[in-house]
Residue frames as a rotation matrix with the C-alpha (Angstrom) as fourth column:
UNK 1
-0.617 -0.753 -0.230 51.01
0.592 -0.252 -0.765 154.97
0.518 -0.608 0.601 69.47
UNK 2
-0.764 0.351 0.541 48.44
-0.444 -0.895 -0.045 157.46
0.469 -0.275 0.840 70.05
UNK 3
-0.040 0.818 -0.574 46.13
-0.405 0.512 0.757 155.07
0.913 0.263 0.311 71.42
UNK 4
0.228 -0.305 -0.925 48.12
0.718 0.694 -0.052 154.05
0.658 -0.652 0.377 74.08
UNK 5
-0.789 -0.371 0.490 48.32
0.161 -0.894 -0.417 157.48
0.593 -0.250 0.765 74.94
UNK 6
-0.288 0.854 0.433 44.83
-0.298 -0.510 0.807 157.74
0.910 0.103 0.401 75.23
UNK 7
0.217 0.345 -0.913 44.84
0.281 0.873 0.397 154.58
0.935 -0.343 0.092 77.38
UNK 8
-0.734 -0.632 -0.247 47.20
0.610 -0.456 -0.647 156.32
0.297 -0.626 0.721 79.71
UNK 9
-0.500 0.542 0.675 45.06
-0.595 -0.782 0.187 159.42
0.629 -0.308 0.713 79.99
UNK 10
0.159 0.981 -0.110 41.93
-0.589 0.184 0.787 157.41
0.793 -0.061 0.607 80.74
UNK 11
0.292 -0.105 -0.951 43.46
0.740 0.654 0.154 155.30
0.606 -0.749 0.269 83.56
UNK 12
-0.512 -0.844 0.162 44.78
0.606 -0.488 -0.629 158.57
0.609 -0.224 0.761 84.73
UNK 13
-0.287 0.815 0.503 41.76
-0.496 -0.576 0.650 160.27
0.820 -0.063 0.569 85.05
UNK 14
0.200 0.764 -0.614 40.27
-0.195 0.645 0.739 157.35
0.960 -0.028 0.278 86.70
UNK 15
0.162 -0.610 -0.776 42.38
0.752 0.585 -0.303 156.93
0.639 -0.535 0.553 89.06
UNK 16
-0.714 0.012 0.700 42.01
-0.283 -0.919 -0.273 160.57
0.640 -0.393 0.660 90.29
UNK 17
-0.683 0.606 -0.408 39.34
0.649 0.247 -0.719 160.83
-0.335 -0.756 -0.562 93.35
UNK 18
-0.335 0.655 0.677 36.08
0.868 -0.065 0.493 161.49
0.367 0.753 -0.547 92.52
UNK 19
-0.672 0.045 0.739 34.91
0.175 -0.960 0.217 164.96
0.720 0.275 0.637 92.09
UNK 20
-0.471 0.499 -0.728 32.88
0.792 -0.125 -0.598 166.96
-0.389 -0.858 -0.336 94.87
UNK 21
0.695 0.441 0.568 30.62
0.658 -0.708 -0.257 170.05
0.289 0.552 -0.782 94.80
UNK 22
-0.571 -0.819 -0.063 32.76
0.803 -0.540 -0.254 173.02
0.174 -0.196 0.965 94.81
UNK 23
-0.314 0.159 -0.936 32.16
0.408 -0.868 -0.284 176.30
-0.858 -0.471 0.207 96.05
UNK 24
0.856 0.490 0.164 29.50
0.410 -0.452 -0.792 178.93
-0.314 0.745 -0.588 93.99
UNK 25
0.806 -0.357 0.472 32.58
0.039 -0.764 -0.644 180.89
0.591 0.537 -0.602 93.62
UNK 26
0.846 -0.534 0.003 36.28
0.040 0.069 0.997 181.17
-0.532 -0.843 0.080 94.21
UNK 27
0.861 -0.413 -0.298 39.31
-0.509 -0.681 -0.527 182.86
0.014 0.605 -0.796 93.29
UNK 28
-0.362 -0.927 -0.098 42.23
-0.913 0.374 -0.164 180.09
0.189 0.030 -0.982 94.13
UNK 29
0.810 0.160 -0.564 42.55
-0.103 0.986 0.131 176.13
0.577 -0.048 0.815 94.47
UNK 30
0.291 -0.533 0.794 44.31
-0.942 -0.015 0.335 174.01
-0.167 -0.846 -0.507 96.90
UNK 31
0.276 0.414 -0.867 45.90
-0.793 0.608 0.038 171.19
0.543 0.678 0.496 96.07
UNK 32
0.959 0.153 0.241 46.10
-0.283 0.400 0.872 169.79
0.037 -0.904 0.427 99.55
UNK 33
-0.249 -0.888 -0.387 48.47
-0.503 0.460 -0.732 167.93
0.828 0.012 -0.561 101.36
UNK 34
0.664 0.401 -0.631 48.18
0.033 0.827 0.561 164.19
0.747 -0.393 0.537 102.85
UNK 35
0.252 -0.130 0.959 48.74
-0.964 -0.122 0.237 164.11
0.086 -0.984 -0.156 106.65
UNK 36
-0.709 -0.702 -0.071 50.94
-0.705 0.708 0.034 161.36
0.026 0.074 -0.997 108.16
UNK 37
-0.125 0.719 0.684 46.80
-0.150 0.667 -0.730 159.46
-0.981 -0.194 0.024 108.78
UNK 38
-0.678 0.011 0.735 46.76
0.524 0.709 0.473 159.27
-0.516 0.705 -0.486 105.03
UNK 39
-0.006 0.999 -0.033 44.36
0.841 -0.013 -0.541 161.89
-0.541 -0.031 -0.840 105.00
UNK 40
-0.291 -0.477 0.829 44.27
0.825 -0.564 -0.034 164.87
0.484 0.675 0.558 102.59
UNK 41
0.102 0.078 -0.992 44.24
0.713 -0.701 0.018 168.60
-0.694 -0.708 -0.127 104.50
UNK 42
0.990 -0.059 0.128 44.48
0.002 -0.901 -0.434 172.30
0.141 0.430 -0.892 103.20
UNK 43
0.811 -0.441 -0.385 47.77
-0.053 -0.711 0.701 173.36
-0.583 -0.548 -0.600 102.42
UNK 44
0.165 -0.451 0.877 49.23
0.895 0.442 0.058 172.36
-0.414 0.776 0.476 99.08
UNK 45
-0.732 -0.210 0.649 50.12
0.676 -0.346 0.651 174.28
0.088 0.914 0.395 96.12
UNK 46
0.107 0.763 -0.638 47.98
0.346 -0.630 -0.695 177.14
-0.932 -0.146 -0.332 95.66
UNK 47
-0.992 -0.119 0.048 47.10
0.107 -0.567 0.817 178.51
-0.070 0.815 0.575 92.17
UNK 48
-0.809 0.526 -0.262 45.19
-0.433 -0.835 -0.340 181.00
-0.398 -0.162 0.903 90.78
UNK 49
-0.261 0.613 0.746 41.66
0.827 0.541 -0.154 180.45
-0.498 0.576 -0.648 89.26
UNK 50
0.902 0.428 -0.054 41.54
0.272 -0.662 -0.699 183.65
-0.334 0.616 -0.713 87.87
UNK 51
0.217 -0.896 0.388 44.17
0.711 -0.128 -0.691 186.06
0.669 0.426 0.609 86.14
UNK 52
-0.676 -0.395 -0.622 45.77
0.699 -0.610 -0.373 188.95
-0.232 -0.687 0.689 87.95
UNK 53
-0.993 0.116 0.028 43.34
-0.078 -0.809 0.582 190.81
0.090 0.576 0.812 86.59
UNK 54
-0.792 0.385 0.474 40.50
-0.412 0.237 -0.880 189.47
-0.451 -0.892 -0.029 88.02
UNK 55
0.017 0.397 -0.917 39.40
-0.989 0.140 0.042 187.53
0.145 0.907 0.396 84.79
UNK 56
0.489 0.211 0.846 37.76
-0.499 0.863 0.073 183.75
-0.715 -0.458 0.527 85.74
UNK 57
-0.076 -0.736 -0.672 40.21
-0.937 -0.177 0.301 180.96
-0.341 0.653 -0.676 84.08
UNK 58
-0.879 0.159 0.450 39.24
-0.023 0.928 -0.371 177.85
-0.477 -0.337 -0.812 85.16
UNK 59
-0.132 0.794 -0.593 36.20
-0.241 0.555 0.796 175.76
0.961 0.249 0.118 82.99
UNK 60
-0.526 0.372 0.765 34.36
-0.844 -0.119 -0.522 175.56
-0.103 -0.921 0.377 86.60
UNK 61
0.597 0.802 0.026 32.60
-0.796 0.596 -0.103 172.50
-0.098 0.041 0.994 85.40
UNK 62
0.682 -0.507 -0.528 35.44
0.196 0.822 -0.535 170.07
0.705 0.261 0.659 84.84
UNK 63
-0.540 -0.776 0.325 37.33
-0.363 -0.134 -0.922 170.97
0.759 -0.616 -0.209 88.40
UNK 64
0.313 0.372 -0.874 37.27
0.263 0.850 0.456 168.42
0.912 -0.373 0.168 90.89
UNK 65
-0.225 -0.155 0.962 37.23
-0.855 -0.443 -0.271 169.34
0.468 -0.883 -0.033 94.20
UNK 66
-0.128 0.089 -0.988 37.31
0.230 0.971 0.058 167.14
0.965 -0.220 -0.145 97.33
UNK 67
0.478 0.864 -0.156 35.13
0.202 0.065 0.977 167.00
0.855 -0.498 -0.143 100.41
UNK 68
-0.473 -0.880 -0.037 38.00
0.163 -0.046 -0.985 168.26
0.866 -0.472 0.166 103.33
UNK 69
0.121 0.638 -0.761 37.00
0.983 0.029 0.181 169.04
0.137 -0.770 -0.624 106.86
UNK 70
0.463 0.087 -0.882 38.29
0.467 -0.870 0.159 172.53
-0.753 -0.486 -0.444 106.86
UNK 71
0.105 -0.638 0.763 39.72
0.700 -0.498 -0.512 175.06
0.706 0.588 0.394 103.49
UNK 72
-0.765 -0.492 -0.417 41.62
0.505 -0.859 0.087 178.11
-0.401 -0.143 0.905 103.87
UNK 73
0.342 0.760 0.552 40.23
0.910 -0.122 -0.395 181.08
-0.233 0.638 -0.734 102.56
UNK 74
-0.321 -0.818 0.477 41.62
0.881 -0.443 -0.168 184.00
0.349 0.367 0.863 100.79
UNK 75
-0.855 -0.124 -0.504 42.11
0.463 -0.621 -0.633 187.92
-0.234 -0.774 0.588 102.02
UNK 76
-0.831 0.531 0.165 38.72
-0.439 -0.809 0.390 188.71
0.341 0.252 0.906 100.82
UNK 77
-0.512 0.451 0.731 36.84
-0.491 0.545 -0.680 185.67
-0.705 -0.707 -0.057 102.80
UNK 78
0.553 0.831 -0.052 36.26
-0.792 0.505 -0.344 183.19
-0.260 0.232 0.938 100.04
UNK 79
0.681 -0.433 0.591 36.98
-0.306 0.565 0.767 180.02
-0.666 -0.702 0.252 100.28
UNK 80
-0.174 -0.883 -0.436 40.06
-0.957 0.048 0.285 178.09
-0.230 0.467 -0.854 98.75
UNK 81
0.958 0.177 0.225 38.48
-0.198 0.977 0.073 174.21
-0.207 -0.115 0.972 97.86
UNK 82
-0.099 -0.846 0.523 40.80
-0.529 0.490 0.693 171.62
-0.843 -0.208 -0.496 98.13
UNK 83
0.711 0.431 -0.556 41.02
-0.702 0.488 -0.519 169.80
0.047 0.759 0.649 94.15
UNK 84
0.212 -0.520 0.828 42.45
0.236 0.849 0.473 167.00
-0.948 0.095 0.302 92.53
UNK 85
-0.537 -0.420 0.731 42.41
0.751 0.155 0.642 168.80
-0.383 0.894 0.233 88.84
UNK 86
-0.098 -0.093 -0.991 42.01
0.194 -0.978 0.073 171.89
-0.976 -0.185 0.114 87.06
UNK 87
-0.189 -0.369 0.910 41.22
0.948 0.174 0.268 172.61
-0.257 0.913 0.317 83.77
UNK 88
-0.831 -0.124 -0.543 42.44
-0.049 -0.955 0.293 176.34
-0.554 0.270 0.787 81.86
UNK 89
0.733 0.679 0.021 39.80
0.115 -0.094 -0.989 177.68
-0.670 0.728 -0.147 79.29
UNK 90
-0.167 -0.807 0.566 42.26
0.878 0.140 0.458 176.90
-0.449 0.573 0.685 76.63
UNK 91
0.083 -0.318 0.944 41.35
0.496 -0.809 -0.316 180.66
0.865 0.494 0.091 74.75
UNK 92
0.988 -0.014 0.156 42.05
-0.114 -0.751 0.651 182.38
0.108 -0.660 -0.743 78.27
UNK 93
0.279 -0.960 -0.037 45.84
0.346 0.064 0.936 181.62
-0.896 -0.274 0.350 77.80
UNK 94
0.906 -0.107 -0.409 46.12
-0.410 -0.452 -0.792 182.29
-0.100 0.885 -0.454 74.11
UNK 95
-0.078 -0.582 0.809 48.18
-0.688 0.619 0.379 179.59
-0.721 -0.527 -0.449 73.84
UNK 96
0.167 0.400 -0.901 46.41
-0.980 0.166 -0.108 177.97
0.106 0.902 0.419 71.09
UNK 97
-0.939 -0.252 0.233 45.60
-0.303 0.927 -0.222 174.81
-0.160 -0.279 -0.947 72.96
UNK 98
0.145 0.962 -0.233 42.42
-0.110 0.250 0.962 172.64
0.983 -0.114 0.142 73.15
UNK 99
0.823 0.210 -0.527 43.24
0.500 0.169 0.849 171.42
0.267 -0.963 0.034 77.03
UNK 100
-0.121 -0.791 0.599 45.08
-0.625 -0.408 -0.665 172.73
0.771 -0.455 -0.446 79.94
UNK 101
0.743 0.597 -0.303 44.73
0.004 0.449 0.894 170.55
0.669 -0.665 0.331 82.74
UNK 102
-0.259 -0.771 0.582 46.81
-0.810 -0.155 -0.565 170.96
0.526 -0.618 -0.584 86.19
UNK 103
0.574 0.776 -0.260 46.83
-0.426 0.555 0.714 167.59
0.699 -0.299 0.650 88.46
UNK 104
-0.106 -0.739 0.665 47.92
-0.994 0.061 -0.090 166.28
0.026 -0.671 -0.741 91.48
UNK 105
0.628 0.166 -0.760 48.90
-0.402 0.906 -0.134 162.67
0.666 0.390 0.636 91.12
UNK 106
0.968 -0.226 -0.113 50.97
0.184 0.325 0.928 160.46
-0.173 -0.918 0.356 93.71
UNK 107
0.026 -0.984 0.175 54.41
0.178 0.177 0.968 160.59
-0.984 0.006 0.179 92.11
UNK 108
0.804 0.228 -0.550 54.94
-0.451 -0.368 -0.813 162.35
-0.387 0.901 -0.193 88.93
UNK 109
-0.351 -0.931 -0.099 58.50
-0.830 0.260 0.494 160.96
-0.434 0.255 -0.864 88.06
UNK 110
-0.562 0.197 0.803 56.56
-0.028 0.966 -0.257 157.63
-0.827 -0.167 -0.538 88.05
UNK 111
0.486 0.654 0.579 53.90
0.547 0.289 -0.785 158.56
-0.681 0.699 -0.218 85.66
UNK 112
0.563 -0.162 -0.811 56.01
-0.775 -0.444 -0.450 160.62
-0.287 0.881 -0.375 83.15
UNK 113
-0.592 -0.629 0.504 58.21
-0.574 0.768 0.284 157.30
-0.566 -0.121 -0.815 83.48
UNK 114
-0.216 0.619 0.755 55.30
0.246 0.783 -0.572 155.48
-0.945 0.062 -0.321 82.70
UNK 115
0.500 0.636 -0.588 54.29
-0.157 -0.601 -0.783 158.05
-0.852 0.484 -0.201 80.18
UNK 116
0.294 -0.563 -0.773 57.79
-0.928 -0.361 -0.090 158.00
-0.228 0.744 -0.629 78.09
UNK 117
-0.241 -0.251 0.938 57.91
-0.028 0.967 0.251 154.08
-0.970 0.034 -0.240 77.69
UNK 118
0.444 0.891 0.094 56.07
0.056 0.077 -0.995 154.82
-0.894 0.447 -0.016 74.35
UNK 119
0.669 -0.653 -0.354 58.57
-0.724 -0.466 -0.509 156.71
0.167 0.597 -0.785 72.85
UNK 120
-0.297 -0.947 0.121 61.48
-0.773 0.313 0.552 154.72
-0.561 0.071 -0.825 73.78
UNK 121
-0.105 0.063 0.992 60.04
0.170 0.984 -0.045 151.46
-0.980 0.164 -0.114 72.54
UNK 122
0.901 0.422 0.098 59.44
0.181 -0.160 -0.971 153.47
-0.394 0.892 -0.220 69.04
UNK 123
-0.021 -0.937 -0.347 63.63
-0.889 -0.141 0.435 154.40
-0.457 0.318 -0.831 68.82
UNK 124
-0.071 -0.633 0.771 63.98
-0.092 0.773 0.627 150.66
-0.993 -0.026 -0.114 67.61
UNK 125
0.517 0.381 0.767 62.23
0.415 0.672 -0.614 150.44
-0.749 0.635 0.189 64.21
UNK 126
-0.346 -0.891 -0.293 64.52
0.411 -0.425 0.807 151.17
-0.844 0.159 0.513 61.60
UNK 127
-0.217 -0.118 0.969 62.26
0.822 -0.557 0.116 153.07
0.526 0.822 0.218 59.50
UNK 128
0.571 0.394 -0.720 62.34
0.802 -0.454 0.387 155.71
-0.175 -0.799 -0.576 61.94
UNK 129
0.267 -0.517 0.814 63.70
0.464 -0.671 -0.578 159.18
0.845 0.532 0.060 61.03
UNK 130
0.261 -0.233 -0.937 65.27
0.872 -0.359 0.333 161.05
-0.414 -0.904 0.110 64.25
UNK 131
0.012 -0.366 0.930 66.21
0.247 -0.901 -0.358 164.81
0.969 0.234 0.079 64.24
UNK 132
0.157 -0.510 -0.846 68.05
0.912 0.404 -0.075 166.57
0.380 -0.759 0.528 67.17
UNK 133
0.690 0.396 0.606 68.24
0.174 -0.903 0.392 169.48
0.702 -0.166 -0.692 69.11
UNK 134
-0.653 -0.708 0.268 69.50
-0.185 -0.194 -0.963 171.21
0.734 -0.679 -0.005 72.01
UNK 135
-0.531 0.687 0.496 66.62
-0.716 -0.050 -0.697 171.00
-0.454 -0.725 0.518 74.40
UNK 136
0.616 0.787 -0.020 64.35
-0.662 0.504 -0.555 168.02
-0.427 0.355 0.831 71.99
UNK 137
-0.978 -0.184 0.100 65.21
-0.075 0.754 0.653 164.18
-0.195 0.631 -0.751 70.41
UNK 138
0.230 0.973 -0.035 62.11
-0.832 0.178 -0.525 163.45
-0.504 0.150 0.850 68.14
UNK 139
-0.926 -0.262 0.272 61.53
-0.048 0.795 0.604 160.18
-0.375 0.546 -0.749 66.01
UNK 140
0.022 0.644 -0.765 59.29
-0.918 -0.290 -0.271 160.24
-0.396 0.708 0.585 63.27
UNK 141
-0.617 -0.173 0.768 57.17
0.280 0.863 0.420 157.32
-0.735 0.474 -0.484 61.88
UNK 142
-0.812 0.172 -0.557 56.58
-0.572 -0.423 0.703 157.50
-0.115 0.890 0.442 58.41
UNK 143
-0.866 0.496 -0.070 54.33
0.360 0.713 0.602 154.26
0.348 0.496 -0.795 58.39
UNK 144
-0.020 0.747 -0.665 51.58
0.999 -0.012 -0.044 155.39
-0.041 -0.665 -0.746 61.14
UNK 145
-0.231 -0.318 0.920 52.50
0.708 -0.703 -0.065 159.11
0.667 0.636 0.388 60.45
UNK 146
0.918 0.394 -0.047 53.31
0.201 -0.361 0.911 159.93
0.342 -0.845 -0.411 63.91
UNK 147
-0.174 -0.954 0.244 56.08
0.263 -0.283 -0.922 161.35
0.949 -0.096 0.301 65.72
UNK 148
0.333 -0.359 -0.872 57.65
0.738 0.675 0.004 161.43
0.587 -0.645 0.490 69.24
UNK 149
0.151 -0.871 0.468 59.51
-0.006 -0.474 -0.881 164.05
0.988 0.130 -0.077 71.19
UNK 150
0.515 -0.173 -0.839 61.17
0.838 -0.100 0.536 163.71
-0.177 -0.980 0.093 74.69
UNK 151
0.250 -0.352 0.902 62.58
0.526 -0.732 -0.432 167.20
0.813 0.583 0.002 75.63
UNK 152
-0.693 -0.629 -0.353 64.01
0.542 -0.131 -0.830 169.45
0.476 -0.766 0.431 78.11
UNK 153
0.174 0.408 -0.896 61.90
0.984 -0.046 0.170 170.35
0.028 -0.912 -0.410 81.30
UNK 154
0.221 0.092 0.971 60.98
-0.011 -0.995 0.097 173.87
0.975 -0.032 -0.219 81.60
UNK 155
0.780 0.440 0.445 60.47
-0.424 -0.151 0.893 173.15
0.460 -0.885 0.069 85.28
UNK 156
-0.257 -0.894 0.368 63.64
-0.961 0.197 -0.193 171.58
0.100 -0.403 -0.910 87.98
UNK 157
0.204 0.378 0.903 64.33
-0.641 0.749 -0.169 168.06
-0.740 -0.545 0.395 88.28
UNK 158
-0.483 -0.333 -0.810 64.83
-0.875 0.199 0.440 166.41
0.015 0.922 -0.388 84.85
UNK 159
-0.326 0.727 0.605 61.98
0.061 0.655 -0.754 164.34
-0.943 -0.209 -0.258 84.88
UNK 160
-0.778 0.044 0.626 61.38
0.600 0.345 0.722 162.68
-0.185 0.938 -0.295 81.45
UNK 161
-0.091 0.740 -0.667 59.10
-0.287 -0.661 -0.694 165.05
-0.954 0.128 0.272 79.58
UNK 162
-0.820 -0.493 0.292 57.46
0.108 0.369 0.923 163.55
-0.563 0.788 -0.249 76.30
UNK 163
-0.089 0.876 -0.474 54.82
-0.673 -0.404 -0.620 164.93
-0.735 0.264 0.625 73.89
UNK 164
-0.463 0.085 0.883 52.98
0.484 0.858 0.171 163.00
-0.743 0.506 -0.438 71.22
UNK 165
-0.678 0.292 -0.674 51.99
-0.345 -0.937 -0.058 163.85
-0.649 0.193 0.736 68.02
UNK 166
-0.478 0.223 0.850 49.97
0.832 0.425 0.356 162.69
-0.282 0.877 -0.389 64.86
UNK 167
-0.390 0.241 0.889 48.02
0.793 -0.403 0.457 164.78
0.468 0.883 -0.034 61.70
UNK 168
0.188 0.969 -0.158 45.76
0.721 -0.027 0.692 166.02
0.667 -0.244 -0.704 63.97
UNK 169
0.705 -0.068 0.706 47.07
-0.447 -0.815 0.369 166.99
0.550 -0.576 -0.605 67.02
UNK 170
-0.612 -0.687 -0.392 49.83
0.110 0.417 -0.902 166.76
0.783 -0.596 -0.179 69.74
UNK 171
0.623 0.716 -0.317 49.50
0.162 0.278 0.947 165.31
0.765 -0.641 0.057 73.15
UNK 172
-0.286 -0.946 0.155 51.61
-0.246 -0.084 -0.966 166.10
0.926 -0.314 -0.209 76.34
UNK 173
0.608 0.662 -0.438 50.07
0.213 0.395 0.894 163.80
0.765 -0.637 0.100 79.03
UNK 174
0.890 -0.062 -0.452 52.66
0.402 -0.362 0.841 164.86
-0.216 -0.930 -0.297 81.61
UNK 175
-0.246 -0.909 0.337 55.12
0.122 -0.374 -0.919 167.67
0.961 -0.185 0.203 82.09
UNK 176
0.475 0.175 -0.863 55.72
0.700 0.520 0.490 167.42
0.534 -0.836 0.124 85.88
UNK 177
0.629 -0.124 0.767 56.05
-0.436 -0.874 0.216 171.12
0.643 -0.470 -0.604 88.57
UNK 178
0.136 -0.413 0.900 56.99
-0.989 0.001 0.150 169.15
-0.063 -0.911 -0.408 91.25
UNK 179
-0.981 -0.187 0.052 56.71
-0.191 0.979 -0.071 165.46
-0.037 -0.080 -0.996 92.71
UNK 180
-0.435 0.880 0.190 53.18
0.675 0.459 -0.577 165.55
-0.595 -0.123 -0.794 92.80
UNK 181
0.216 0.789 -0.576 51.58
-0.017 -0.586 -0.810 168.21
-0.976 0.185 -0.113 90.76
UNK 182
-0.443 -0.048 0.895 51.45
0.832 0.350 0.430 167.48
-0.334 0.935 -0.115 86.47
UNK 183
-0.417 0.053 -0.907 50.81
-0.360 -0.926 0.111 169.47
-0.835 0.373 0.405 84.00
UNK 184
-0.457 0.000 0.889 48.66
0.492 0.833 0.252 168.09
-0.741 0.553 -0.381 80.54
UNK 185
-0.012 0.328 -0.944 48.01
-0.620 -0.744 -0.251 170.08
-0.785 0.582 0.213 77.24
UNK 186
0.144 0.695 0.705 46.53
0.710 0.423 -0.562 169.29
-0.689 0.581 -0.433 74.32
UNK 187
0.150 0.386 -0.910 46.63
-0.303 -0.858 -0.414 171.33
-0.941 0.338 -0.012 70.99
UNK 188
0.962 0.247 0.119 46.19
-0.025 0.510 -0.860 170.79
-0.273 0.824 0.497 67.06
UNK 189
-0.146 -0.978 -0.147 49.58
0.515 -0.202 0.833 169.99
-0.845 0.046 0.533 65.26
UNK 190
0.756 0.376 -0.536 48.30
-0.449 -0.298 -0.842 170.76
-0.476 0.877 -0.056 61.50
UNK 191
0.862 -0.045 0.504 50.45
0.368 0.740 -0.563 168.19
-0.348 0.671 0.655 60.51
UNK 192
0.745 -0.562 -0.358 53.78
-0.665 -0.659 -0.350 170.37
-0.040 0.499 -0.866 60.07
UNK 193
-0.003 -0.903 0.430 56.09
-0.606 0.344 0.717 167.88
-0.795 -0.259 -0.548 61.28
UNK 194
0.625 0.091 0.776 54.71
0.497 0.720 -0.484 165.41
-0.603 0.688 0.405 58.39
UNK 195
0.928 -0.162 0.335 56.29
0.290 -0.250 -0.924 167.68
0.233 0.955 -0.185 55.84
UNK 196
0.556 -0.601 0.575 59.13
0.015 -0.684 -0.730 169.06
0.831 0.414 -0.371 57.97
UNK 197
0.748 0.286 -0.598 60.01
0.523 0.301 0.798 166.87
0.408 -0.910 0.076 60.95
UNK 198
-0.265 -0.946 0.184 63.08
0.773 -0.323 -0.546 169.36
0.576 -0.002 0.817 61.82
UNK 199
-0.544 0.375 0.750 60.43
-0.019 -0.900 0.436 171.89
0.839 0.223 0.497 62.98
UNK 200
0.365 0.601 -0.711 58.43
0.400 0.588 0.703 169.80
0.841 -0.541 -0.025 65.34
UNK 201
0.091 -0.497 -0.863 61.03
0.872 0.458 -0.171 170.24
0.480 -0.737 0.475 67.76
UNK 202
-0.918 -0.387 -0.083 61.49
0.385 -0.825 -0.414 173.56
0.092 -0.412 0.906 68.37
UNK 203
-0.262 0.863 0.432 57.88
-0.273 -0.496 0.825 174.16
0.926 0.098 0.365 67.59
UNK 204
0.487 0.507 -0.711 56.71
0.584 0.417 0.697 171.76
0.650 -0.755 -0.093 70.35
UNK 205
-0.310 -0.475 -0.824 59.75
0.934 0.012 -0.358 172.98
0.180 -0.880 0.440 73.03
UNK 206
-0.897 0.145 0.419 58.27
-0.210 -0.971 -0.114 176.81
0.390 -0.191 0.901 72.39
UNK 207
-0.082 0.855 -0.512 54.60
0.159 0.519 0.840 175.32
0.984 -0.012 -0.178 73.14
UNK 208
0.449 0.329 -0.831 55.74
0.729 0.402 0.553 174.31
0.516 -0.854 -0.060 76.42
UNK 209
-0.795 -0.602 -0.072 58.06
0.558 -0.680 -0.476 177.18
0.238 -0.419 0.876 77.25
UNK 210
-0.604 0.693 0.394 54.39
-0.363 -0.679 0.638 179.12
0.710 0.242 0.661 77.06
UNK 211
0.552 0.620 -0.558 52.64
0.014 0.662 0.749 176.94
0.833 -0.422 0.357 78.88
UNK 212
0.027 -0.563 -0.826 55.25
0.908 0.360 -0.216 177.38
0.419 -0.744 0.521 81.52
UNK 213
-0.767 -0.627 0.135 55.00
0.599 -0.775 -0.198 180.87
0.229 -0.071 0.971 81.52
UNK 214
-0.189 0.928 0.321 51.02
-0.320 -0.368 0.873 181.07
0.928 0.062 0.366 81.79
UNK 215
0.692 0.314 -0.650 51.19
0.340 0.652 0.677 178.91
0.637 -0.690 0.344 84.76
UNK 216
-0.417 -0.609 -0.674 54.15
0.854 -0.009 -0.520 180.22
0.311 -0.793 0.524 86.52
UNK 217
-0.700 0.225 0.678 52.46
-0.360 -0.931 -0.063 183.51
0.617 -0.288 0.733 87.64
UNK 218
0.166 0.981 -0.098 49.32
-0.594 0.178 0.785 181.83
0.787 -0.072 0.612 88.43
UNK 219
0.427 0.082 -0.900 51.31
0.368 0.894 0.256 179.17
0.826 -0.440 0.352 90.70
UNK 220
-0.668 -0.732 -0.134 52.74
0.471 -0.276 -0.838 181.69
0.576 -0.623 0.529 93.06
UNK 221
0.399 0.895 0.200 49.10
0.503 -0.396 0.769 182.73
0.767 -0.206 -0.608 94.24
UNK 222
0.253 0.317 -0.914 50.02
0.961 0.030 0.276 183.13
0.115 -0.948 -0.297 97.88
UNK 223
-0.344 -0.435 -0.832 51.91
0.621 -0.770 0.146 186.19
-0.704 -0.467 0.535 98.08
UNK 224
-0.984 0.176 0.032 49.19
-0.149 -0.906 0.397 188.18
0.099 0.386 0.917 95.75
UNK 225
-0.109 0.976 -0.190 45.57
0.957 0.155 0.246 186.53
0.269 -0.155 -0.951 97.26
């Protein structure tokens, strides 16, 4: 199962436009917006690259910026690049992730769609253990010692939202802000659900409740540049 995750990622990635040089230095991203020519312009989403506190967040080496004719620039005169993808320093959230990653992607509905085929096709086998929630359905496989969860959207819209897990770690290739901007995290599971798949769920849905809460400040840039 996890494999096919991966596969996902990696076509995801790929499929992103290819990185540019970004500015020496810069306190917000832009994640544009495509004019009716098809082209991409300044004026998207805005979020922070730093904290309110004027503490750099962004890994500056894995953000992909893209060649525009003209950025914005914030109230201290530096500029705003235009990206395709973002990645947190995963100990600047305290969050206890390995990735954060923020992307803009044509149609998120589509790819968490795409994303939660995994899971559903795993409800059928009938050694599958399920456990329920209010806000999480997981399914646990005992053979491959992996487990599933689709769960409830921090964010508006009810756009399938489904994390993977195994021993190792858990994967959430897309929890989706909008129609176009995604959200992907990474972090270890240690394997709790193996002994106690009842836990998973709430463990995972508190995960993302965090992960919503580090990012909502940060996505409201304009009205504190």
């Amino acid at each position: 199962m996890l494999r096919a995750i991966a596969s996902f990622l990696l076509i995801f990635c790929a499929s992103q436009a290819s990185a540019q040089i970004c500015p020496d230095f810069f306190r917000f991203v832009d994640f544009g917006l495509e004019g009716r020519d098809g082209v991409i312009y300044r004026g998207g989403p805005i979020f922070r690259a730093e904290s309110l506190s004027g503490q750099p967040l962004l890994l500056r080496d894995r953000t992909e910026c893209l060649g525009v004719r003209e950025v914005s620039v914030d109230g201290r005169g530096n500029p705003i690049p235009v990206v395709t993808s973002i990645h947190y320093s995963p100990e600047k959230t305290n969050i206890d992730l390995t990735e954060l990653r923020v992307a803009v992607v044509d149609d998120t509905e589509a790819a968490a769609e795409k994303n939660a085929r995994v899971h559903r096709a795993g409800l059928k086998p009938s050694d599958t253990e399920f456990t329920r929630g209010a806000n999480f359905f997981c399914a646990s496989f005992k053979e491959s010692l992996e487990m599933s969860c689709q769960l409830e959207s921090p964010y508006p819209g009810n756009i399938a939202l489904v994390v993977y897990c195994d021993a190792l770690q858990c994967t959430m290739p897309v929890l989706a802000i909008d129609e176009q901007i995604l959200v992907s995290a990474v972090w270890a599971s240690g394997g709790s659900f193996l002994n106690d798949p009842a836990t998973a769920g709430p463990d995972i849905f508190d995960k993302i409740k965090r992960i919503h809460d580090f990012l909502s400040p940060l996505s409201a840039a304009l009205q504190r540049r």
